[in-house]
N, C-alpha and C positions, 0 to 999 in steps of 0.2 A: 489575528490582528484586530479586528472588529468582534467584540463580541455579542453580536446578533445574528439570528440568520440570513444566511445570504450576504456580511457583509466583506467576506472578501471581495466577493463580485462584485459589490456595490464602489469598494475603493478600486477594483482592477478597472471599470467603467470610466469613474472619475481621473484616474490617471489618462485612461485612451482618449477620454473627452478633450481632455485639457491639450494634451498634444497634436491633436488634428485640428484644434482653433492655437496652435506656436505655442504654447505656455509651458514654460516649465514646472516641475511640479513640487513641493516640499512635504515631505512626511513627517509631521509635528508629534512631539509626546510619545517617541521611540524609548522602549526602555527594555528592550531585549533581542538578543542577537537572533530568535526567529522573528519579530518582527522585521528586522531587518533584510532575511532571506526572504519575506513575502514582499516587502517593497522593491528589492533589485526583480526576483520574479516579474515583478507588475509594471516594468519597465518605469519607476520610480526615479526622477532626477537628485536630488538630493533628499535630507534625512535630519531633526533636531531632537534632542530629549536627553534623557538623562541617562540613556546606554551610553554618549557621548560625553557627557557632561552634568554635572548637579549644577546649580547657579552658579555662579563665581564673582568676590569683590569686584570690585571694577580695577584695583588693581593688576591682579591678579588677571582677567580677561585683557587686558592692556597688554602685560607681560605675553601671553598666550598669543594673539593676536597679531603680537608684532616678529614671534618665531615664526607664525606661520607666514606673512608677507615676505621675510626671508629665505625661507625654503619649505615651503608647503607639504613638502614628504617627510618631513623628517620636524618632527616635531616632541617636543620631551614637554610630557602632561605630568602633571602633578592628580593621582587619584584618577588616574585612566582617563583623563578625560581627552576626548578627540581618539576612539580607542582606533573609530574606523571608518572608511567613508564607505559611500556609494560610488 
């Protein structure tokens, strides 16, 4: 995930930190499905980046946006985006 040493530790830290002071926590700049098996591991609350999604018009994120307030499982991405949550 981190490529330094010791940086999974470093973010499994920052996650346990953040949740024994209530915060939830987001993992920014995800762009691969094992990053994302090390953030669920790290008891990670949510997840953004481009394994989800590349940028999107503002249309288009409008469009997206407003499937998801209507039924949040079920959602039809254009270009895989939204492939998968936490």
């Amino acid at each position: 995930m981190i490529p330094i040493p010791g940086g999974q530790t470093i973010a499994e830290s920052i996650i346990a930190m953040a949740h024994k002071l209530g915060i939830q926590v987001i993992g920014k700049g995800v762009e691969t499905a094992e990053q994302i098996a090390l953030l669920k591991e790290a008891g990670c609350d949510f997840a953004h980046g481009h394994y989800f999604s590349t940028p999107l018009p503002m249309e288009k994120f409008s469009g997206l946006a407003g499937q998801l307030f209507e039924n949040p499982m079920r959602v039809n991405c254009p270009g895989s985006a939204l492939r998968g949550v936490l």
